[in-house]
N, C-alpha and C positions, 0 to 999 in steps of 0.2 A: 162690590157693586160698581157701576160702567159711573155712576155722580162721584165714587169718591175718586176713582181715576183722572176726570174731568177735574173737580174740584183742584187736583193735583198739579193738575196741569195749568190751569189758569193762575195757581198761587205762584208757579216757578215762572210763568212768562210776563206776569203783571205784578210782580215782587209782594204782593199779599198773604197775608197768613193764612194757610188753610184753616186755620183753627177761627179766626174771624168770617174766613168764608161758610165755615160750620154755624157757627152761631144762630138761634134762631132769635126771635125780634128783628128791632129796623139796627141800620148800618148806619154810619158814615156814606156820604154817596159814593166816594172811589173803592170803597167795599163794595157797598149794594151795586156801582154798576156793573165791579168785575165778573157778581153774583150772574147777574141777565146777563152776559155774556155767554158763563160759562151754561147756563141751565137751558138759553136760545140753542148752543151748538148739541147740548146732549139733546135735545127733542129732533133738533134737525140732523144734524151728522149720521148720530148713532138711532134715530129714528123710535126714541123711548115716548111712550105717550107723555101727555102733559100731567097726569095724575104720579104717573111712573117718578116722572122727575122731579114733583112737586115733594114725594115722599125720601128722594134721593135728598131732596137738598133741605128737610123737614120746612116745607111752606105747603101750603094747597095749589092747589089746580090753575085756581083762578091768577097767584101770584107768578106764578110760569106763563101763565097767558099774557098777562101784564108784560113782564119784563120780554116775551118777543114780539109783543109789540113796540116796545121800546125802540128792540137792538134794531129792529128792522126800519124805523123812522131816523134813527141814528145816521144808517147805513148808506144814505144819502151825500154823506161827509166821507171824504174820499180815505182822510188818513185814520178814523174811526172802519171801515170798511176793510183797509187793511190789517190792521190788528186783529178783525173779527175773521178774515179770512184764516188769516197764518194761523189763527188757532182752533179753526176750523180742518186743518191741513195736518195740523202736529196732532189732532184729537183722532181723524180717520186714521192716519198713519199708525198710532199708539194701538188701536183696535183693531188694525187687519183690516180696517174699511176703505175700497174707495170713497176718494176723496165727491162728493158729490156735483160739483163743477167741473170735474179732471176734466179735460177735454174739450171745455166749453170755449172758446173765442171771446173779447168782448167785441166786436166787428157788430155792425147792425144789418 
């Protein structure tokens, strides 16, 4: 399934365990954040509902709602915004996806 690839991928570029990123219950917060991370780009990248991914990463709906809202108040933070790009980029690239910004400017 397109969470455990994700999952995959966030445990190799944020040096966490996938297997703590499995885990259900509460984390540690540099788990739980890598978690909203990774669960924000599979909803938005790969375009999975929020139930979808909620079941990928075994949380509900609601906790997928939560954590993008998180990444997305985060993302106000330039070098947090980074991070969340590039694996936003390595997650389209891994799936045959445009990337969803390609192309975009930040020009106003």
């Amino acid at each position: 399934m397109a969470c455990d690839g994700v999952i995959d991928i966030a445990s190799a570029l944020f040096g966490v365990s996938g297997k703590e990123l499995r885990e259900p219950g509460r984390s540690l917060l540099s788990v739980a954040r890598v978690r909203q991370i990774a669960m924000y780009v599979t909803h938005v990248e790969l375009g999975l509902s929020m139930k979808d991914v909620g079941q990928g990463f075994a949380r509900d709906r609601t906790t997928v709602l939560h954590a993008c809202h998180q990444v997305e108040d985060l993302r106000d933070d330039i070098e947090f915004d980074t991070m969340v790009s590039r694996m936003e980029k390595v997650v389209a690239a891994a799936f045959g996806q445009p990337h969803k910004n390609a192309g975009l400017s930040n020009a106003t």
